[in-house]
C-alpha positions in Angstrom: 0.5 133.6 -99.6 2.3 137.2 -99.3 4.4 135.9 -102.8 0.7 135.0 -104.4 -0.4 138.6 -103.5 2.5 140.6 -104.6 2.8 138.5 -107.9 -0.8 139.2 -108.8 -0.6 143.0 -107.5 1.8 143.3 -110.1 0.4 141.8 -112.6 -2.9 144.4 -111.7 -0.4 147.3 -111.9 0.5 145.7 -115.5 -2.8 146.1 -116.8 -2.9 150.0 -115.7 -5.7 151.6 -114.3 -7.3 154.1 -116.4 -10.3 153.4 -119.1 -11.0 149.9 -117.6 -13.4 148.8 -120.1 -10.8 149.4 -123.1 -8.0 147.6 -121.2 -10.1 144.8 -120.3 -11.7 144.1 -124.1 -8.3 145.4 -125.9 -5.4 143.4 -123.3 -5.0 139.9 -123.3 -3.4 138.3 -120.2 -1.1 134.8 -120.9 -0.2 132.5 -118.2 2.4 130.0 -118.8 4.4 127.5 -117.1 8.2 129.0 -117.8 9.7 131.8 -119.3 11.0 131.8 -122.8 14.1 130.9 -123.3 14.8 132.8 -126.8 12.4 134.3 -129.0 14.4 133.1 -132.1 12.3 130.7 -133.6 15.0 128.7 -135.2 17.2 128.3 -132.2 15.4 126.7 -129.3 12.4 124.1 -129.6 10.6 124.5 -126.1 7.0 125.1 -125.5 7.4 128.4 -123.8 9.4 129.8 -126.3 7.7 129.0 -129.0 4.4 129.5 -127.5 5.2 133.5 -127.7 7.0 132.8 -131.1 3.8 131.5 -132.2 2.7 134.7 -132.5 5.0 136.9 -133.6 6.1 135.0 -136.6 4.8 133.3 -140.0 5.8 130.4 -141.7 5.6 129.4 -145.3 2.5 127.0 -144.9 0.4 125.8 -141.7 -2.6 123.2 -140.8 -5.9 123.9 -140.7 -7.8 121.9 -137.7 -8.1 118.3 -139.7 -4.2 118.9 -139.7 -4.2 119.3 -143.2 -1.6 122.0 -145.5 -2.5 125.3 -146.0 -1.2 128.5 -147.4 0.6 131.2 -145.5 3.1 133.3 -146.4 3.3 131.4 -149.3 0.4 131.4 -151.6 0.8 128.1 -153.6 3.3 126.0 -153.9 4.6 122.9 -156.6 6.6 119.7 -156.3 8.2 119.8 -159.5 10.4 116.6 -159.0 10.8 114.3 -156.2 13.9 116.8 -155.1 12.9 120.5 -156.0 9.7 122.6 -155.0 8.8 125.8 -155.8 6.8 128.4 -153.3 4.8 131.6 -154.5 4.9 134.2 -152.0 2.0 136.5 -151.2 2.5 139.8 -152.5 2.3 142.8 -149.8 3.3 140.9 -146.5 4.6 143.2 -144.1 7.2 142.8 -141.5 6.7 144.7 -138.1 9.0 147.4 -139.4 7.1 147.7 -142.4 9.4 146.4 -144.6 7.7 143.8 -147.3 8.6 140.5 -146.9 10.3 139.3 -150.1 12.2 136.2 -151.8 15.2 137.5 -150.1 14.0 137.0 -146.6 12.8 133.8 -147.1 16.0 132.3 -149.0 17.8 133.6 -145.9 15.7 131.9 -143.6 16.0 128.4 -144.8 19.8 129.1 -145.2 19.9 129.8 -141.7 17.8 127.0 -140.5 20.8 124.9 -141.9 23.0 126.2 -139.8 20.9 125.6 -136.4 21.1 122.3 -134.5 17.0 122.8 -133.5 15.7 123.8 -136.9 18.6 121.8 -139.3 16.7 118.5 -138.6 13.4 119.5 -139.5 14.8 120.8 -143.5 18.4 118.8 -143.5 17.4 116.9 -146.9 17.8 121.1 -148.3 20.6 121.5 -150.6 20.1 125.0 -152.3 17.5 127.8 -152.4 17.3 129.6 -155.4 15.2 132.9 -155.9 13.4 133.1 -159.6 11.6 136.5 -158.9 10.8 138.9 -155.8 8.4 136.2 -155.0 8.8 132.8 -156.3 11.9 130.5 -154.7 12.7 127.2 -155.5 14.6 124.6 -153.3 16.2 122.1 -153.9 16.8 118.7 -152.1 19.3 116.2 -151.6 16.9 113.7 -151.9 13.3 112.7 -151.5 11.4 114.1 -147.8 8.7 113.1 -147.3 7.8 115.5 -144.2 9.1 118.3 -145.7 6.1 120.4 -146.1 4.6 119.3 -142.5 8.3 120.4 -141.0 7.6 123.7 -142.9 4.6 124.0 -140.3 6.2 124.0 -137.5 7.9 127.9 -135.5 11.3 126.8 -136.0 10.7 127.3 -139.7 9.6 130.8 -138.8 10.7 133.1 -142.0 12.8 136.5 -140.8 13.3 139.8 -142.3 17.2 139.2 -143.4 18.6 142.8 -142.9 16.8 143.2 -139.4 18.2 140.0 -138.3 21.8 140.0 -139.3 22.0 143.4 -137.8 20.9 142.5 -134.4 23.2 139.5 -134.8 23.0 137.3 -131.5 20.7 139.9 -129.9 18.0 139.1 -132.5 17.0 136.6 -129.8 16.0 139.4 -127.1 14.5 141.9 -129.9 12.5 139.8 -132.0 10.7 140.9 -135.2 8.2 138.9 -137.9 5.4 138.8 -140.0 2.8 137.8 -137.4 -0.7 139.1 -136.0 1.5 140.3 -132.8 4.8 142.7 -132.9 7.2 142.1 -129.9 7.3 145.2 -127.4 9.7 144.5 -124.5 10.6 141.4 -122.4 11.3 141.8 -118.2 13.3 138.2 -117.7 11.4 136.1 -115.6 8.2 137.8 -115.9 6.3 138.8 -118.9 6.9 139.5 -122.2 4.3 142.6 -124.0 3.2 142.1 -127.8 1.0 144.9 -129.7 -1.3 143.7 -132.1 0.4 144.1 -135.9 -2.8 146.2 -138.0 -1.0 145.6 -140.8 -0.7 141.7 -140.6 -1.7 139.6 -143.7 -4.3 138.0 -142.7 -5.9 141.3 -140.9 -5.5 142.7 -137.7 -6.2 140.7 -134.1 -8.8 142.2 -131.9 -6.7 141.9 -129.1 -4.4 144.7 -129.3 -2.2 143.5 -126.4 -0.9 140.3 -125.2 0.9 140.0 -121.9 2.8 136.8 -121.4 3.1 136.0 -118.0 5.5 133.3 -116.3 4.4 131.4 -113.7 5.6 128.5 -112.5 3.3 128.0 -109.5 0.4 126.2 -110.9 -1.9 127.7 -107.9 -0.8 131.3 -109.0 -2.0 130.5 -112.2 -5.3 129.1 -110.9 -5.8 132.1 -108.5 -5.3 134.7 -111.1 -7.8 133.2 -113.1 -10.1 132.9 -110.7 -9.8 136.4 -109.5 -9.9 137.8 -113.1 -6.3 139.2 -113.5 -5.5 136.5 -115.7 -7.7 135.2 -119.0 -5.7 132.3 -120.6 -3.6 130.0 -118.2 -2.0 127.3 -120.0 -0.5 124.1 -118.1 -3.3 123.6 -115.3 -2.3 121.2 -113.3 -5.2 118.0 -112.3 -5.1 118.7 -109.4 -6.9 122.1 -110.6 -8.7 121.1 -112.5 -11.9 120.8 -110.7 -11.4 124.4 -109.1 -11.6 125.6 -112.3 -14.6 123.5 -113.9 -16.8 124.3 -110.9 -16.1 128.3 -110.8 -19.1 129.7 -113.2 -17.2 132.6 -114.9 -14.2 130.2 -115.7 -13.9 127.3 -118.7 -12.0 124.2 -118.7 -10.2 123.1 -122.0 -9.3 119.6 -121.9 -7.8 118.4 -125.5 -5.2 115.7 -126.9 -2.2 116.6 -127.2 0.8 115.9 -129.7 3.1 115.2 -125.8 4.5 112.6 -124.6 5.8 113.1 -121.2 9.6 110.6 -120.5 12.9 110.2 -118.1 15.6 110.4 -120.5 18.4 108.4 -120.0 22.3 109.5 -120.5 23.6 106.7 -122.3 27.1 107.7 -121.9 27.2 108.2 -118.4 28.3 105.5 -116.0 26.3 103.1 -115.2 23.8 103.6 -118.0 26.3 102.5 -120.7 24.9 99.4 -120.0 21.6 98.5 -121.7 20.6 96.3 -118.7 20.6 98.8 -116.3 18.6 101.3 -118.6 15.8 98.7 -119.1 16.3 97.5 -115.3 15.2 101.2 -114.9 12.3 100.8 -117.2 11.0 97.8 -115.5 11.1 99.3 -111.9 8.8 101.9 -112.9 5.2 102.3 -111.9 3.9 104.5 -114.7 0.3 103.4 -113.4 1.1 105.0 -110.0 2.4 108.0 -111.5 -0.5 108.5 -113.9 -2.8 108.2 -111.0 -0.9 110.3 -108.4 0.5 113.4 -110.9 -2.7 113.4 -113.1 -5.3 112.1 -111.0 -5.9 109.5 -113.6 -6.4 112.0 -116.5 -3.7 110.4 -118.2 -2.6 107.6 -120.4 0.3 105.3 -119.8 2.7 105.2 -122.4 4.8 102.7 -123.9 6.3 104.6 -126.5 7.5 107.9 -126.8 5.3 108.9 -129.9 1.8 109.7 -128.9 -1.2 108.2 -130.5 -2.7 111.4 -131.6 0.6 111.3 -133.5 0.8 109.8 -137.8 3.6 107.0 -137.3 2.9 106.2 -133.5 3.3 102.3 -133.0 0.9 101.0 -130.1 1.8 98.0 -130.4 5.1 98.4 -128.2 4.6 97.1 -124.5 8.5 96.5 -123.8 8.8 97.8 -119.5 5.5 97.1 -117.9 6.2 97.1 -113.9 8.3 94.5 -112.7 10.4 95.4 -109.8 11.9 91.6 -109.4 13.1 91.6 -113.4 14.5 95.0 -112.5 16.7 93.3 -109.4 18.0 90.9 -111.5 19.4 93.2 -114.9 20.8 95.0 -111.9 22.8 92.1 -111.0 23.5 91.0 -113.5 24.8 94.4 -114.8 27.0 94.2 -111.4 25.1 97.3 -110.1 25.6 97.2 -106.2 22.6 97.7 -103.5 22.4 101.4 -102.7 24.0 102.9 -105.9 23.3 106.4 -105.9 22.6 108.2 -109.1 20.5 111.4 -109.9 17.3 112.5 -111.2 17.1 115.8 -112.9 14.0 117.8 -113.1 12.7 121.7 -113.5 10.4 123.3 -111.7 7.2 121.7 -112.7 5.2 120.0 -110.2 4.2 117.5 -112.3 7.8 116.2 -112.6 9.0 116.7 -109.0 6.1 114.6 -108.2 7.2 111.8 -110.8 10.4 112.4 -110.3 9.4 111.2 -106.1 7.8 108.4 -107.4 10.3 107.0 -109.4 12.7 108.1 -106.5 11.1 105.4 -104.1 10.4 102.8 -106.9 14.0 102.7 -107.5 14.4 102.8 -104.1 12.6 99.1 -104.2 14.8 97.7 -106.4 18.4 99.1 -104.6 19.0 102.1 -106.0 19.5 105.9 -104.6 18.4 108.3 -106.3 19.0 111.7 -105.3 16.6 114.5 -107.0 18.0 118.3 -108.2 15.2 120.8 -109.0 16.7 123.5 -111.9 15.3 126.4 -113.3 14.0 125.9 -116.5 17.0 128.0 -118.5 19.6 126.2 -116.5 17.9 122.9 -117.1 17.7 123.1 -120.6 21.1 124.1 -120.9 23.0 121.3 -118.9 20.9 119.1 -119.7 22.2 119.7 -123.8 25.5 119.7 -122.4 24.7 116.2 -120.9 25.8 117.0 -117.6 22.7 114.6 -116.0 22.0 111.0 -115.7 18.5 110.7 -115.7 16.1 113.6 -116.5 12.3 113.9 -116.7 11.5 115.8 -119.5 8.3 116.2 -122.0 9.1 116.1 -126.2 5.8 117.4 -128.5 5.8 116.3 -131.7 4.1 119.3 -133.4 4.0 118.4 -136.5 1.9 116.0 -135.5 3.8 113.6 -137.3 6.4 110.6 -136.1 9.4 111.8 -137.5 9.2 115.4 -135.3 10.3 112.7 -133.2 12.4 110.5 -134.2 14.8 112.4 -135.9 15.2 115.1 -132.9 15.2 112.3 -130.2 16.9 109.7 -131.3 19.1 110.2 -134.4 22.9 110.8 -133.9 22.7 114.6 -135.6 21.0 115.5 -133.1 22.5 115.1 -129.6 22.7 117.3 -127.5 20.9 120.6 -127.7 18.9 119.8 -130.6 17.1 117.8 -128.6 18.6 114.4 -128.1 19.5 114.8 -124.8 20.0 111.1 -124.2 23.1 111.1 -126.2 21.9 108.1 -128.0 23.8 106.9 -131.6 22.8 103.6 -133.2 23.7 103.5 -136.8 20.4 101.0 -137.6 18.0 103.7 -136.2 20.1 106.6 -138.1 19.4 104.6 -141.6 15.9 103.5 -140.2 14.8 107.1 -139.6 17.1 108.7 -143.2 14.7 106.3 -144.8 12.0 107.0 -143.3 12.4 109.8 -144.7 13.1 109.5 -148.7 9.6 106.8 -148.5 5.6 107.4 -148.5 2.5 105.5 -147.7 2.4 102.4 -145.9 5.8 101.7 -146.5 7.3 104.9 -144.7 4.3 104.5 -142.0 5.9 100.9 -141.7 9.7 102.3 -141.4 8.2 104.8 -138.9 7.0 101.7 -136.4 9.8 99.5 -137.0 12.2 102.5 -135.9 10.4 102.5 -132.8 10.7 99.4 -132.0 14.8 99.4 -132.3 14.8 101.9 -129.8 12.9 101.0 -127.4 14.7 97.5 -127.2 17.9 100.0 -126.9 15.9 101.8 -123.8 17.5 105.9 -124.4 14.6 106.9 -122.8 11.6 105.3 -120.7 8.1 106.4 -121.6 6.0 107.6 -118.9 2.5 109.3 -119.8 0.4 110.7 -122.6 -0.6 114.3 -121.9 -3.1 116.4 -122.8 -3.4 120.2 -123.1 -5.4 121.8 -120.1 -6.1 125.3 -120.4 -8.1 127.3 -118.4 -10.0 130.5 -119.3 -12.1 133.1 -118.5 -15.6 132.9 -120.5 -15.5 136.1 -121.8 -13.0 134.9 -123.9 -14.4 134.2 -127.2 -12.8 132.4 -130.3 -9.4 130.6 -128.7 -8.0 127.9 -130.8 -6.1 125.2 -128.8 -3.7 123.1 -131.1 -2.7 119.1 -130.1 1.2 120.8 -130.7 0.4 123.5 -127.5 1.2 126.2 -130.3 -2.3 127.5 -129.5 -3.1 130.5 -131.7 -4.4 134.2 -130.3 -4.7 136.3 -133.5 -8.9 134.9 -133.7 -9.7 135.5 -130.2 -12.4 138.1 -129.1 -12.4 139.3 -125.0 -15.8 140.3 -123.9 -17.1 142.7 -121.3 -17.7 140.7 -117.5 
């Protein structure tokens, strides 16, 4: 209780004291889950990271709420052949230091998504960017890709000022700077991270003229902060709070789908889960029902593929590891995997995968295994984990694109162990060819290549599908006009923060 106090104390200081009724219509307070790893768009492809990024940055084109393309910081745009596009910039975009956003900046930025792991797969099929005038560029492709212009959606195609960013170099990260409705002020690690509303912004300025990000990994801390007022968006409530917040009058409950599917990744090239047998033995010695029920008190869906529903691509039809403890015992043996093999479950600080993470503990537990479990901070997790220093891991993936390929190509393709988000270390050259053409086809026949792919790999087990989630935020009713997206991108520029 005295760590609830002081964390909430200092989140009071935060806010300041003087002209209350400003601060409390003009200052936005964000809960979240985990701090930020980078505020480089194009490097790291976690919620909290880009949550913030969301804001601070623009990206060529976006989705309206039917999920359908629409302009950004480009005004129109042209297929001109199957392999070469062409984008017309709005004139008079401003960067947060003023400059005007030009062909320049965003030639750079796709040149530089080639060259990181997390945003390389979402463009790859790029070959050159060519600018025509100080706003018009055309790219050109490799080949036919199909989700090229859904890709472009996404933060990690975030466009950057080219000057500002080669300057700061590797500290870009820390001292982040866009064309967004919110301009970054200063970061304390660990804590919260300030953004000033951007006047000046394209599409006019937020009402909000500060955001405070807050991290919080307690889910309770979140709850109680809402509760008492010092905080007005809490993303991440936890089912077991959810009816604390749904019964308190001056709070609202915001229960969506989401694009998530929630997943114990498998290291396919650590010992003893080079063998397939023991990766589906642990797939079959799973209660995903009793984890559903437990963690998510039933709010939840079990999953049987890694590609939620809500998802363009998603096959439903897969049902390859429903519980079955005694088929489990015997791919053991037959694998040669002795009674009481220990091996390890890693998971970060999120309750809801300590408590799957116990679950899964004492179902292996059934089936003679030992599993020991190793909480991480989030940074630390993400990084061994890309480093494949883990055997097991519990882990969530959001396809934001809302379509199948954001994730399929991340998860599950060779180019992209590792970091970039295949953290299973998985290669199988059908699936590589399966998910390349996936993406060179359209209509049903891609939609077909999409569900066949899925079906290869969950025969291969990588990973083992646990639960569908949804986005649960909670918030204070005098906040007005808060869009919630299915990706957990969830947009602030709109929102309006009312007098108590």
């Amino acid at each position: 209780m005295k760590k609830i106090l002081i964390c909430l104390m200092g989140l009071f200081l935060l806010m300041g004291c003087g002209k209350e009724k400003e601060a409390d219509t003009a200052t936005l307070i964000v809960a979240q889950g985990a701090d930020p790893k980078t505020l480089d768009p194009e490097v790291y492809n976690d919620v909290p990271s880009l949550a913030v990024a969301k804001q601070i940055y623009s990206t060529l084109v976006t989705t309206n709420e039917k999920n359908e393309i629409i302009p950004s910081l480009a005004e129109s745009w042209e297929q001109l052949t199957e392999t070469e596009w062409v984008f017309y910039l709005r004139k008079g975009v401003k960067f947060h230091n003023g400059e005007e956003m030009t062909a320049e900046d965003v030639k750079f930025s796709l040149e530089r998504m080639l060259e990181m792991p997390s945003s390389k797969m979402m463009i790859e099929a790029v070959n050159k960017v060519e600018i025509t005038d100080k706003y018009t560029v055309k790219v050109f492709m490799n080949n036919s890709f199909s989700p090229f212009l859904f890709n472009l959606t996404h933060p990690l195609c975030s466009i950057l000022n080219k000057e500002y960013t080669l300057k700061l170099g590797k500290e870009f990260g820390q001292n982040p700077m866009g064309t967004g409705p919110f301009k970054f002020v200063n970061w304390s690690k660990g804590d919260f991270i300030t953004l000033a509303g951007f006047n000046d912004y394209f599409e006019g300025a937020p009402l909000i003229q500060k955001v405070i990000f807050r991290a919080i990994p307690e889910n309770t801390n979140r709850v109680i902060g809402l509760e008492t007022g010092e905080i007005d968006i809490a993303y991440g409530i936890a089912p077991v709070d959810m009816t604390t917040v749904e019964n308190n009058e001056k709070l609202e409950l915001i229960v969506t789908p989401s694009l998530s599917t929630e997943y114990v990744g498998i290291n396919v090239e650590k010992a003893p889960f080079t063998d397939k047998r023991v990766r589906e033995a642990i797939g079959y010695a799973i209660n995903k029902k009793d984890i559903v029920d437990v963690t998510l008190y039933g709010k939840g869906i079990v999953a049987d593929t890694f590609v939620s529903p809500n998802v363009y691509g998603s096959n439903q039809d897969i049902h390859n590891y429903n519980f079955n403890p005694e088929k489990a015992k015997k791919l053991l043996k037959e694998a040669g995997i002795a009674k009481g093999t220990r091996i390890n479950i890693w998971v970060n600080e999120n309750p809801l995968r300590t408590q799957s993470a116990q679950i899964i503990q004492a179902n292996l537990k059934d089936v003679g295994i030992d599993a020991s479990i190793d909480i991480l901070e989030w940074g630390t997790y993400i990084q061994k984990t890309g480093n494949g220093e883990h055997q097991l891991m519990i882990i969530g993936w959001n396809a934001g694109t809302g379509d199948a390929d954001n994730a399929l190509y991340p998860l599950f393709h060779s180019a992209s162990k590792g970091g970039a988000g295949n953290r299973s270390f998985y290669a199988n050259e059908k699936v590589d060819n399966l998910i390349e053409s996936s993406r060179i086809k359209t209509g049903e026949e891609r939609k077909n290549l999409l569900m066949e792919t899925q079906t290869v790999i969950m025969e291969d087990a990588p990973v083992i599908p646990l639960f569908y989630k949804n986005n649960i935020v909670g918030i204070n009713k005098n906040i007005k006009d808060f869009v919630v997206k299915g990706s957990g991108h969830h947009i602030l520029k709109d929102i309006k923060k009312l007098n108590n």
